[in-house]
Structures are given as structure tokens and as C-alpha cells.
C-alpha positions in Angstrom: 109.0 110.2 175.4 109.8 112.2 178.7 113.3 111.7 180.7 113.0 110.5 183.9 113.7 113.8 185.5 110.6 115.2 183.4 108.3 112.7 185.0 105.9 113.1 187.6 104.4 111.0 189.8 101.3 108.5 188.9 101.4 105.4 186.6 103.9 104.0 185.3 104.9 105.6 181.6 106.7 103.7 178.9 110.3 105.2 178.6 112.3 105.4 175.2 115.0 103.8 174.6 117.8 106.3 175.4 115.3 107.5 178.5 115.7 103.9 180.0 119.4 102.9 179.2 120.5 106.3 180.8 118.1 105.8 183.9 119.9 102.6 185.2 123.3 102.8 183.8 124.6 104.6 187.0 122.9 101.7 189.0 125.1 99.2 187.3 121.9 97.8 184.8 121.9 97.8 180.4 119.2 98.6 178.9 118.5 95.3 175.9 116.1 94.8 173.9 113.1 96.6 175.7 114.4 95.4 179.1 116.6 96.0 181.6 119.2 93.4 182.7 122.1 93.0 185.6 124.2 90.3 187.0 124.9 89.8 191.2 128.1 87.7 192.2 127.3 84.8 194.3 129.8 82.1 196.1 127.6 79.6 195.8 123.6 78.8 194.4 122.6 78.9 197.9 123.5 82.8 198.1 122.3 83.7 194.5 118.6 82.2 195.7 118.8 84.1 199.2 119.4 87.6 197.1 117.2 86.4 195.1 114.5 86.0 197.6 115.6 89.6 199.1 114.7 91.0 195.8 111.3 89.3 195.4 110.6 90.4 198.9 111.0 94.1 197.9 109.3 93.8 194.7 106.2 92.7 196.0 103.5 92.6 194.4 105.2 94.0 190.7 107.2 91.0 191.0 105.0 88.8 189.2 104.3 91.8 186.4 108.0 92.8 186.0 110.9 90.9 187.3 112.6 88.0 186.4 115.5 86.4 188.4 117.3 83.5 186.9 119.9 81.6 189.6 123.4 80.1 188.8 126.2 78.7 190.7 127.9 82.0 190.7 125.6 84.9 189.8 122.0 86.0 189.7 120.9 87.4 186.6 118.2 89.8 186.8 115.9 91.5 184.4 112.9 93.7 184.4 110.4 94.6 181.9 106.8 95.4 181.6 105.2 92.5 180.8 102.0 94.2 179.8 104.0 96.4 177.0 106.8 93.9 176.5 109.3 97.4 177.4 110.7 99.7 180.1 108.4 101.8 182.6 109.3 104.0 185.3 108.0 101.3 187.7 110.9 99.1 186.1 113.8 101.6 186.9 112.6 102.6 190.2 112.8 98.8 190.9 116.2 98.7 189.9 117.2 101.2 191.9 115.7 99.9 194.9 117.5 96.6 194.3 120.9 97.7 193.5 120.5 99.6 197.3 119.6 95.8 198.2 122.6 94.4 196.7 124.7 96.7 197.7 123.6 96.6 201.6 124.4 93.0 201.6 128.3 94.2 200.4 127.8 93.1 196.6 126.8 94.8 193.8 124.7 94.9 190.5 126.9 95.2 187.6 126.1 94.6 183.7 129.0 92.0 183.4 128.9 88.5 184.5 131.3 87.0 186.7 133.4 84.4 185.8 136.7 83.4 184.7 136.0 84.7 181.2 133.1 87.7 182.0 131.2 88.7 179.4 128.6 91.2 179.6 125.0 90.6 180.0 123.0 89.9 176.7 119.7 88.9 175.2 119.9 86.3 172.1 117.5 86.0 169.1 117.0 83.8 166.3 116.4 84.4 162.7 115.2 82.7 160.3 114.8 84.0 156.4 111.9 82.2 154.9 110.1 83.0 151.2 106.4 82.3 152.8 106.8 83.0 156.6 103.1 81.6 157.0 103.9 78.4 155.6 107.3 77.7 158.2 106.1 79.6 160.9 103.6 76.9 162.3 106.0 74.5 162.5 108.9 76.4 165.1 106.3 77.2 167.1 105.5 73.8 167.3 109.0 72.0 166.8 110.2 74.6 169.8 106.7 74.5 172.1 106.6 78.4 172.1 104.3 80.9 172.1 103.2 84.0 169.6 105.5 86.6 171.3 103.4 89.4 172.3 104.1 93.3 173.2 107.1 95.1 171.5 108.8 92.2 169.0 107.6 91.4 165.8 104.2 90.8 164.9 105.4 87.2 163.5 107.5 86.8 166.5 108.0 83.7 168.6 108.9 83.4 172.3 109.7 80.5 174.9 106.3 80.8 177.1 108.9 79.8 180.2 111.3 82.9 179.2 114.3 80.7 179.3 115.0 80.2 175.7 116.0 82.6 172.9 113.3 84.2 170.6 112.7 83.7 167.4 112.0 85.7 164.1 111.6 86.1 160.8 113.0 87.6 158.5 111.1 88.3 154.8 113.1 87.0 151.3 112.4 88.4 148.3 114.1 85.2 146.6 115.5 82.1 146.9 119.4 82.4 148.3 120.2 78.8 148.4 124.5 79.4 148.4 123.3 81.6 151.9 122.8 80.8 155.5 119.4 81.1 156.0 119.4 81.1 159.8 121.4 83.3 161.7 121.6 85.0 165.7 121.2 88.1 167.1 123.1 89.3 170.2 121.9 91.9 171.9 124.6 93.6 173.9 125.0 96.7 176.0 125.8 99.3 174.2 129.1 99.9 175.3 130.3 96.2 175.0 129.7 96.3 171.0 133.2 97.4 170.2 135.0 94.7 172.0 132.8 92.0 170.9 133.2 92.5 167.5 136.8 93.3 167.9 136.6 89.5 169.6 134.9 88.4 167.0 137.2 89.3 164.2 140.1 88.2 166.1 139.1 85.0 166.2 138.6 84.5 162.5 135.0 86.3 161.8 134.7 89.2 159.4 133.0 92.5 159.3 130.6 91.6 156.4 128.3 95.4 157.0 128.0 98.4 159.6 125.9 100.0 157.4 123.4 99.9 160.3 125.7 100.6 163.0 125.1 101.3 166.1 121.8 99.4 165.6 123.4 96.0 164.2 127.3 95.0 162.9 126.8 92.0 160.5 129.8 89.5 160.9 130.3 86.6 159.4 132.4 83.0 160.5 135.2 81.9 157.8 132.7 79.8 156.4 130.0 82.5 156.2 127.8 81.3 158.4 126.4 84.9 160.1 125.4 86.8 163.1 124.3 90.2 163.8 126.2 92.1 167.3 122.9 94.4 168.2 122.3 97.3 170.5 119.8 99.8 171.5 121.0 102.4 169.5 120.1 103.6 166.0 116.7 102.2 166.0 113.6 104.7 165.6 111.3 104.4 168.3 
């Protein structure tokens, strides 16, 4: 897949992954789990629904096809991705560029971490679910949960809230039944460089580095009891 700087004007072209995360890192965006996501710092809901609004207004018409804005109390979280190809376009990163100049002509700024008292960065979070005969459990999460089949770029048994609000699911083929192990475990997609210090966090607080064999695409950990989740990034994953 081209670079940015090795594309030329017309439609919008699906960038790889290390294409996209290095296109908007400067702009204060991470690149997670074929989109691309910031935070804004607001005072109050009030402000994070006028920026908001500002950044509808210059989307225009690739609102609807692209961007997603979700308001809090004390931030706006934004993320863009190509709804058509469930990934990251040139249109998407051109838009974040445009609305980081928004943000930042109103005096704030977009920046991958949220903030709070206790920041964190921005992240994406999956489910997954190990199942012997993922036809016969699949029907009922996707009724159980009222989503959708999750189309573009996730799996082809995927699942995904139609209203974009909740975590995904997936699952994840056994080749036997491992009834003394958690069968259902989260994936958290962070930016890439926020890995280190989350799992550093993580084992601090009792976890324990079960496998980085896949490293830098996942870090299993586990909870003293076993229970597991995967820290994910971009990185490491063939396109």
C-alpha cells in the first residue's frame, strides 16, 4: 500500500496499517483497529457538543460515511473510518487533519489520551469468546446482545453493536474442550505506544505476563485467578 506522500489525488485509497498510524500521529490521532481515534478536552457537555457540531459542519457530507463523535462531560471522543471498507482512507486522514486545525483554532487540541483525573489513552475493546462449534453459539450473542454480523475488515464470524456503542465480539475456534480455562476473554486495542505502560500497569497490580510470543501484535496477561485478556496493537499483523 502507498504512503501518503506517494499518493495522488482522486478517490480515496485504503492505507495500510503503518501508512495510516504514521499519517495522523503528528495530528495528535492513533491508529486502532482499522480506525482512527482522538480525544478533545471539554469543561462541560455543552462545549464537547458545540466542537462537536464544528466538526460535523466541516465534514460535510463524509460525515455520515466516516466519522463518529461520541460526547462526554469532559471530552469528545472522535473516530474515523471508512465505513464502506470497515478501514482507513486517505479521505479519513485528510479529515483529521482538517479537524485537529478546528480544534486547535478554538485554543484546544486533539490528543490520543483522555482527560481526566486518571488519563488513559484512547482504545477500542473486543470480546472473545472460544467456542468448539461457533455455528451452534453464534446465533444466540447476536441475539442475547441485539447486534449485527460485523461487516468490512473483522472476522468473517464477527459481531458488532449496529449503534457502534458497544464492544465487538468474536470468536475464537477450539480444537478441544478446556473446561479448567476461561473461555471468554477481552481484547484492548491500544496505541501503539501506550502498550508498554499498560501492561507494566497491569502486572503491577497483580496480573501476569502469560505470552509475548505475538508481540507487538498481542501481550497475553492474565488476573491472579487466570482469568485473561489480550493488550493489542496495530503492529505485527500482516496486512
Amino acid at each position: 500500500m502507498p504512503d501518503m506522500d506517494e499518493q495522488e489525488p482522486g478517490p480515496a485509497r485504503t492505507l495500510s496499517r503503518p501508512a495510516a498510524s504514521a499519517a495522523v500521529s503528528g495530528l495528535g490521532w492513533r491508529y486502532l483497529r482499522g480506525a482512527v481515534r482522538t480525544s478533545v478536552r471539554a469543561e462541560s457537555p455543552g462545549q464537547a457538543a458545540e466542537i462537536a457540531a464544528r466538526v460535523i459542519a466541516a465534514a460535510g457530507d463524509d460525515a455520515g460515511q466516516c466519522l463518529r463523535a461520541d460526547i462526554r462531560g469532559d471530552r469528545l471522543i472522535l473516530t474515523l473510518q471508512s465505513l464502506a471498507t470497515a478501514s482507513v482512507t486517505s479521505r479519513e486522514v485528510e479529515l483529521a487533519g482538517r479537524i485537529s486545525q478546528i480544534v486547535t483554532g478554538l485554543g484546544l487540541a486533539t490528543v490520543p489520551d483522555a482527560v481526566s483525573a486518571q488519563p488513559r489513552p484512547v482504545q477500542i475493546l473486543e470480546i472473545a469468546i472460544d467456542a468448539l462449534d461457533i455455528a451452534s453459539v453464534r446465533p444466540f450473542w447476536k441475539a442475547v446482545l441485539g447486534y449485527d454480523d460485523e461487516t468490512g475488515g473483522g472476522p468473517a464470524d464477527g459481531l458488532a453493536d449496529p449503534a457502534g456503542q458497544n464492544p465487538t465480539i468474536w470468536f475464537q475456534q477450539m480444537d478441544a474442550p478446556r473446561p479448567e480455562r476461561n473461555r471468554i476473554h477481552f481484547d484492548v486495542s491500544v496505541p501503539h505506544d501506550a502498550a508498554a505502560s499498560r501492561i507494566e500497569a497491569a502486572i503491577a497490580a497483580g496480573g501476569t505476563l502469560k505470552s509475548d510470543a505475538e508481540a507487538p501484535a498481542f501481550w497475553l496477561l492474565a488476573d491472579a485467578e487466570g482469568n485473561e485478556a489480550c493488550v493489542c496493537t496495530w503492529q505485527g499483523r500482516e496486512e
